[in-house]
N, C-alpha and C positions, 0 to 999 in steps of 0.2 A: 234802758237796760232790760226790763220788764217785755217788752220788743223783740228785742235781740234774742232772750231765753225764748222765745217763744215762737222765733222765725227757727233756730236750731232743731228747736223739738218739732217743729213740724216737717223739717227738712228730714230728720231721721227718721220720724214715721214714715213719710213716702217715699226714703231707702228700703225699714225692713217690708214695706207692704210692696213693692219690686220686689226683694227677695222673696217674698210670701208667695207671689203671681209665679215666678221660676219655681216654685218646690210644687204646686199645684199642676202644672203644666210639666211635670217631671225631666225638666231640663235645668235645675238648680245644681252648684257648682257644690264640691265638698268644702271647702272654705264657707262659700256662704250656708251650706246646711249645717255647720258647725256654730255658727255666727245667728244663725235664723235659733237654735236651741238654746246657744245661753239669754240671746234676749227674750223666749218665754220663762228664765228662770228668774231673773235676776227683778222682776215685779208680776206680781198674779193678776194685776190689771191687764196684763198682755196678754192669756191667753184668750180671754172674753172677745180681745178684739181680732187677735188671730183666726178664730172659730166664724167669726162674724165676716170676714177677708175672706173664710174659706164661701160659705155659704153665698155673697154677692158674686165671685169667681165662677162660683160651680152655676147658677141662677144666669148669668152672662154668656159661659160655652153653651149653654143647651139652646138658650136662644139666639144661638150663633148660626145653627141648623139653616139653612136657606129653605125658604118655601117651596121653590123647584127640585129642589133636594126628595124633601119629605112626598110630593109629589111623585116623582120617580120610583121613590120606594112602593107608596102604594100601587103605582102599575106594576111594580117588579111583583108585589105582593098579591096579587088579584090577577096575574097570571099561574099562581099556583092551584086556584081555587079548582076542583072545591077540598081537596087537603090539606087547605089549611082551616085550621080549628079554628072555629067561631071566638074570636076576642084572643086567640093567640098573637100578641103581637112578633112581628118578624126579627128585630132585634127589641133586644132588655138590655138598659143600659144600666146594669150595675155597676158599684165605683168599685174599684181596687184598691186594697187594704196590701200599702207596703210602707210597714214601720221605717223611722230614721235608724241609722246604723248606729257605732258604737256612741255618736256624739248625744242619743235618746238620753236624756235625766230623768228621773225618776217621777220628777213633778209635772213634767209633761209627757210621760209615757203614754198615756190616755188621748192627749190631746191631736197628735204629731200623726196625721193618717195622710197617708199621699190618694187621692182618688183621681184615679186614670177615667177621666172620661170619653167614652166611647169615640171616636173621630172617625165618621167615613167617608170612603173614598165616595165622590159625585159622580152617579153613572147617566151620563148625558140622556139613553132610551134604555127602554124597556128593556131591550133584544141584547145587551153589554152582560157580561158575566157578575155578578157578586165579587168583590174582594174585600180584605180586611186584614191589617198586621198590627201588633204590636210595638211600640218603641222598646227603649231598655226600660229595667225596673216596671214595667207596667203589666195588667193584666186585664184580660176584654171579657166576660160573660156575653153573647147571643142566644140563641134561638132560632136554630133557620124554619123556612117555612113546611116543614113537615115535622115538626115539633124535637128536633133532635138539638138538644142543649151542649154549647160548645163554651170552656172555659177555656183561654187561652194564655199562657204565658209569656214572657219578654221576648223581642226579638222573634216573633211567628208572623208569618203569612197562611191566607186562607183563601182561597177561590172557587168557587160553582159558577155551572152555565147559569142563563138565564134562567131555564125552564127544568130548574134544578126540581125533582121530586115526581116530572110527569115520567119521562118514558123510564127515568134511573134516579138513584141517588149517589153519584159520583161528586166529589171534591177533590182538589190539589192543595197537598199542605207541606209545608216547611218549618219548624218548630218542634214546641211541645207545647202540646193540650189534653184537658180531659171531657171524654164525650161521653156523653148519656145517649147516646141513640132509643131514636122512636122508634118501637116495633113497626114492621110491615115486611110481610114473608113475601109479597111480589113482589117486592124492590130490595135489595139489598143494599146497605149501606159499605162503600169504597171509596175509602180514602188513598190516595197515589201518593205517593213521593219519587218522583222518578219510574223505572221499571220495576220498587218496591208498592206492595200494596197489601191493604189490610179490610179483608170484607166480613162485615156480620150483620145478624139481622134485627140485632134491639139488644144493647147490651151498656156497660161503665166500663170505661176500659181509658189509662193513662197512654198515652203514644209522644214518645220523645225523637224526634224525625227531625232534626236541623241538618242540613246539606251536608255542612262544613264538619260536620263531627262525622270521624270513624265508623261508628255503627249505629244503627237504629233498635230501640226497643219498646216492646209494648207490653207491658202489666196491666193483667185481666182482674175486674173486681167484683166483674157479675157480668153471667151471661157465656156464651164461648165465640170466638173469634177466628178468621182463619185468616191466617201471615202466611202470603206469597211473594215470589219471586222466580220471573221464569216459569221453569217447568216444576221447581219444587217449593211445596210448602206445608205448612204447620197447623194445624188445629190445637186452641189454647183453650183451659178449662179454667176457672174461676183458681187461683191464686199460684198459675203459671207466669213467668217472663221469658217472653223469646227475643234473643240479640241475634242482631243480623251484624254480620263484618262483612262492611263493603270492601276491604279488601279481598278476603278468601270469598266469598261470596255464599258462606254458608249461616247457619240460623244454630241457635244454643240456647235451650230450652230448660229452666232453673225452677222452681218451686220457691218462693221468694213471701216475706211478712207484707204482706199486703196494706200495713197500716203506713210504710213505706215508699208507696207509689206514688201519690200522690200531697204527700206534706209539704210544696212548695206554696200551696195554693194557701196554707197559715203559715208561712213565713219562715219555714226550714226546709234546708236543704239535708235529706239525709240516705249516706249511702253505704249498700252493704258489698263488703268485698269488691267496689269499683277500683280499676284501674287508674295507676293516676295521672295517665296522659288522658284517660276520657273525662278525667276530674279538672283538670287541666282546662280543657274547654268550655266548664262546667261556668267553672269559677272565672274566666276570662269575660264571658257575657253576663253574669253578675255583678261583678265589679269595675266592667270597662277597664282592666288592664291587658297586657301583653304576657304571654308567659312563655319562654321558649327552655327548652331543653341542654344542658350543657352535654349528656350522657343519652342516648335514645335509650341505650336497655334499660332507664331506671323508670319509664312511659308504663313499661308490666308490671312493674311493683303493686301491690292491692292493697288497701287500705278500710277499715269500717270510719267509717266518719259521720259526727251529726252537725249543723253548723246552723246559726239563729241568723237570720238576714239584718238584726243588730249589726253581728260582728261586724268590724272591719277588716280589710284584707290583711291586715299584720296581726289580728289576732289569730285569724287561719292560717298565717305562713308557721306560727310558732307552735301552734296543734299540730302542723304537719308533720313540722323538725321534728318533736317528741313524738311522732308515732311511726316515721320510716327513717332509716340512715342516708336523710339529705341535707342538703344545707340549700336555701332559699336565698340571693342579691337581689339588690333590689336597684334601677336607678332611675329615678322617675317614675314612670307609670308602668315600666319596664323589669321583668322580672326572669332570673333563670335558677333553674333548679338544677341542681349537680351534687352525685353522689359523697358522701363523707368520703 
């Protein structure tokens, strides 16, 4: 009998430590992130050994790195020379801090930290471009090699030539990130999205540029910036936002609380007077649902909204309901919004 108890309990430990491996590797299901919280609540001996999961987990990706790998990097890295600053390393693989949603209990608020470990793409030679994206719920800190610090949000892509930093500082990016640019007045830093582009020459500045969204915008936090397009474009001053609408194809320049800009990066989302079709997409890649439209005119509706990446998506359907005349269905993973 003493057997049996004790074939069970080891059998459940090497379920929730599977669960544990998917919530580290940020591909854990909501069921099981539900399932993974109450069983740190339900004995305190768990979290010790949760913590302890984490740490062999995180100790096992890093030494996942192939040595051809790390190799490559330094000839990508030692083609930049001599701009890159002595002991700067190329990438900094800080973890990403993205709390559990509404299933977090109080007793393991502390504990429950998802760390996005850096994963990069293997560039066979030297002479291949840089890239780098994010999955969902994840966040990437780097450093490229002219000292310009890139933090990047869920669902982003990032690209440079190889020989990023000698003749230019050009990148292609997709997402949203926030960039500390390293000063340098012979080079200017330009980031593309398309025929949209955003050049400055040492500055903080948020940039939300995903493809699939309606418009692109950048909140300035220091520094000044110039948003282009075509033949027309913007110079931004420290606590300007310029949206661009890829449809009219024009730019709308706002004076915006700058403490606002960039709050995703501690685990809130919060927005002022956004529209709620571009909220819509906001929240679609946050929460990996579907949101479609019963009514398009009610996409203009505007909304202030602050939201804690706790919540769950049904806590934000019912902030919504109480704050504009809609009504949210829901069926599955699938959601439509239609006027009262």
């Amino acid at each position: 009998m003493h057997f049996g108890k004790l074939y069970c309990y080891t059998n459940r430990m090497e379920e929730y430590y599977d669960i544990a491996k998917a919530y580290f590797r940020g591909t854990i299901s909501a069921a099981d992130e539900k399932r993974l919280s109450e069983w740190l609540n339900e004995d305190k001996a768990n979290e010790p050994l949760f913590r302890k999961w984490e740490s062999e987990w995180r100790e096992q990706a890093q030494a996942q790195a192939s040595e051809s790998t790390r190799v490559a990097w330094e000839r990508f890295k030692a083609q930049q020379a001599p701009r890159v600053v002595d002991n700067q390393p190329l990438i900094t693989n800080r973890p990403s801090i993205r709390p559990l949603r509404i299933f977090y209990y109080a007793a393991a608020a502390s504990a429950l930290l998802l760390f996005g470990v850096a994963l990069w793409l293997m560039i066979p030679n030297a002479q291949e471009p840089f890239m780098t994206q994010t999955g969902a719920h994840e966040q990437q800190t780097f450093v490229l090699p002219d000292g310009t610090e890139v933090t990047m949000n869920s669902l982003s892509n990032l690209a440079c030539a190889a020989d990023f930093g000698k003749a230019d500082r050009q990148i292609s990016f997709d997402g949203e990130a926030v960039f500390h640019v390293a000063k340098d007045a012979d080079r200017p830093f330009v980031i593309n999205v398309g025929d949209y582009s955003v050049t400055v020459l040492g500055t903080v500045f948020n940039l939300s540029a995903y493809t699939t969204d309606d418009a692109y915008t950048v909140t300035l936090l220091e520094g000044a910036v110039k948003v282009k397009y075509a033949s027309d474009s913007v110079i931004m001053q420290p606590l300007d936002e310029v949206r661009f609408d890829k449809e009219t194809e024009q730019f709308e320049l706002q004076q915006v609380q700058i403490t606002k800009a960039d709050t995703w990066i501690n685990g809130r989302l919060e927005f002022d007077d956004i529209e709620l079709g571009d909220l819509a997409h906001k929240l679609e890649r946050e929460y990996d649902v579907q949101i479609a439209f019963a009514d398009e005119a009610i996409k203009a509706e505007k909304v202030y909204i602050s939201i804690s990446i706790e919540d769950n998506f049904a806590d934000v359907c019912a902030a919504l309901e109480t704050l504009l005349p809609i009504r949210i269905s829901q069926e599955n993973d699938h959601y439509t919004i239609s006027a009262q």
